[in-house]
C-alpha positions as CSV (number, residue, x, y, z in Angstrom):
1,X,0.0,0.0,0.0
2,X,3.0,2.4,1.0
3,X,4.8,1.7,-2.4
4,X,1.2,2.5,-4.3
5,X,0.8,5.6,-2.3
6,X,4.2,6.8,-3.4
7,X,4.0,6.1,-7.1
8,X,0.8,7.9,-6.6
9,X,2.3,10.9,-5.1
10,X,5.2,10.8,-7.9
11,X,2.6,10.3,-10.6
12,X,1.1,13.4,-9.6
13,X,4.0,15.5,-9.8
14,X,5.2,14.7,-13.3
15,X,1.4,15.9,-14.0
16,X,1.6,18.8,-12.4
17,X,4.5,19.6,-14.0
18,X,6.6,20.3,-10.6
19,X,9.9,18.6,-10.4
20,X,11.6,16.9,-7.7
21,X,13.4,20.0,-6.0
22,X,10.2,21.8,-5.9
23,X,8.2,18.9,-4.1
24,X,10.9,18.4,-2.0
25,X,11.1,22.2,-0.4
26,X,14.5,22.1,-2.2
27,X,13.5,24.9,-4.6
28,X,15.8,28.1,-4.2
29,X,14.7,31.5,-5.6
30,X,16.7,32.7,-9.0
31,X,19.5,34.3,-8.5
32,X,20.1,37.7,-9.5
33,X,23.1,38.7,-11.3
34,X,25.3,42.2,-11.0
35,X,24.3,44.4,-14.3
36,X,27.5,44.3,-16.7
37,X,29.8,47.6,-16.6
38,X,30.7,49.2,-19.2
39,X,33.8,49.3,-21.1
40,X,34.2,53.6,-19.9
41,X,33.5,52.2,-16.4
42,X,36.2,49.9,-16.4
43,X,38.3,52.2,-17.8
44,X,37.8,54.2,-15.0
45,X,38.0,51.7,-12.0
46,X,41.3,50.6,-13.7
47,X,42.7,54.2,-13.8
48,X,41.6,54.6,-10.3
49,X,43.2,51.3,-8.8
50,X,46.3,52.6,-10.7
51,X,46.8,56.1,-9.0
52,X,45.8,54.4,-5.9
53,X,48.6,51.9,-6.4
54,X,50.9,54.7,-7.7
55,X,50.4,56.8,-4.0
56,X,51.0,52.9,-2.1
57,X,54.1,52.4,-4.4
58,X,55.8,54.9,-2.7
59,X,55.6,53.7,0.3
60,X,56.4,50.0,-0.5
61,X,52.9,48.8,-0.8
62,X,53.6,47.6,-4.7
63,X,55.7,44.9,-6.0
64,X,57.0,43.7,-9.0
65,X,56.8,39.7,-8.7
66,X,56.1,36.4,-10.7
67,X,52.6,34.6,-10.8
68,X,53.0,31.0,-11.5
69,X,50.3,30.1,-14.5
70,X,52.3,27.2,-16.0
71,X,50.9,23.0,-15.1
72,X,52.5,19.9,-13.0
73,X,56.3,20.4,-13.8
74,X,56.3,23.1,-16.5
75,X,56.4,25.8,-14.6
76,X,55.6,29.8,-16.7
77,X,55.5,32.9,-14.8
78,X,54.0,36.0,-15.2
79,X,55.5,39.0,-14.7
80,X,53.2,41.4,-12.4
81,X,52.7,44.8,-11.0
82,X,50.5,44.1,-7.7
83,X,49.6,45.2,-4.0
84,X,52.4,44.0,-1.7
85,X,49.0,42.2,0.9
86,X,47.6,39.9,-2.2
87,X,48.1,36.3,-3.0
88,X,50.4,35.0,-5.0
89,X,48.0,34.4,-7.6
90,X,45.7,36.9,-6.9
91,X,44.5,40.5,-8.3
92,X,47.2,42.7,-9.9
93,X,47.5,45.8,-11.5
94,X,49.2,45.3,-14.9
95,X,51.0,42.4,-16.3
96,X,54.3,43.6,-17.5
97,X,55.9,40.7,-19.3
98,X,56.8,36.6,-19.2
99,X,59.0,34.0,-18.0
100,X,59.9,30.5,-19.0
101,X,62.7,28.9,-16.7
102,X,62.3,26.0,-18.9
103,X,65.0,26.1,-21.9
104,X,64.2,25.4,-25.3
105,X,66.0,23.1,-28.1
106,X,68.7,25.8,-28.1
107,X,69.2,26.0,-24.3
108,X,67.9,29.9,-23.8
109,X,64.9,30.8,-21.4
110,X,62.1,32.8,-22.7
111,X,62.2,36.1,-21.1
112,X,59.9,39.0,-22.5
113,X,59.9,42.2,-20.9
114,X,57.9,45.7,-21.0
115,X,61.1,47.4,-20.5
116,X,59.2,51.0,-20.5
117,X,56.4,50.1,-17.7
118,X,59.2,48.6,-15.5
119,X,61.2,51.8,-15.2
120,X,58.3,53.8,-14.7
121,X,57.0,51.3,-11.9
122,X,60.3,51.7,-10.4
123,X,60.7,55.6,-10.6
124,X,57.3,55.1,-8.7
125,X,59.2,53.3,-6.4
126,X,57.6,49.8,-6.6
127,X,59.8,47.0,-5.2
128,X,60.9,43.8,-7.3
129,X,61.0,40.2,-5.2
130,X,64.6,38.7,-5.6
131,X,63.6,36.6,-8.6
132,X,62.2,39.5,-10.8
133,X,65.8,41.7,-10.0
134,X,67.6,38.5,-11.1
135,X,65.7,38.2,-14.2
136,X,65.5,42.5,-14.4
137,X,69.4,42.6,-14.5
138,X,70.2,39.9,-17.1
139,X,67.7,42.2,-19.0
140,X,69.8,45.1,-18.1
141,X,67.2,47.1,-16.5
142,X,68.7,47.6,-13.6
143,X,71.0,46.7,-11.2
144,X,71.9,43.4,-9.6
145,X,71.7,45.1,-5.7
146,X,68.4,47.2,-4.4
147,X,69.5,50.7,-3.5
148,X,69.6,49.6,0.1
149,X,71.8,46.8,-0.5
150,X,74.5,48.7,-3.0
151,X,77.7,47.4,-1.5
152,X,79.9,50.3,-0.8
153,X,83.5,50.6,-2.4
């Protein structure tokens, strides 16, 4: 009798049309989604977050650094302009070149580099991680010591 009174019940959902969910109390309402912005507002917010992270740059609040974007043992960087507080992977500012560490056929690592960005987020006064100074002076953008750590003669 239980089993008939369930086919029953199920029966008369599929003829009302209801599904599963809905019978259930498992029905949520539709979400609303955020209205699109528009290219001028982006624009905008971009310019903004820059001459926020121009007045922070002095201060040491920006970095130059690498994001990881590469798979399971082929490692690709990303070089980045970004707030000193986010993740490694996280939000930056502007993406100011790449890096390969793995060699090609010919043995030479794939280094491409905004050169005019870079000088401009350092006369800012942004700060490059170790790696990014490595990789900045074999590009000959600067120098292999910060100018705290200029060894004197």
């Amino acid at each position: 009798m239980a089993a008939n009174a369930a086919t029953t019940s199920m029966a008369s959902l599929s003829l009302r049309g209801s599904s599963f969910r809905e019978f259930n109390g498992l029905h949520s309402a539709p979400t609303v989604r955020p209205a699109l912005s528009s290219p001028a507002q982006d624009a905008m917010r971009r310019s903004l977050r820059i001459e926020a992270a121009e007045e922070l740059a002095g201060k040491g609040g920006v970095r130059i650094r690498l994001v990881r974007i590469g798979r399971k043992k082929l490692p690709y960087y990303r070089i980045i302009i970004a707030n000193s507080r986010s993740r490694r992977d996280g939000k930056f500012l502007e993406m100011v070149g790449h890096y390969n560490p793995m060699p090609d056929k010919n043995g030479t690592k794939d280094i491409q580099v905004n050169f005019e960005r870079i000088k401009y987020w350092l006369s800012v006064g942004a700060q490059p991680s170790d790696t990014v100074r490595n990789i900045l002076y074999k590009q000959g953008v600067m120098s292999p010591f910060s100018p705290e750590t200029t060894p004197e003669a």
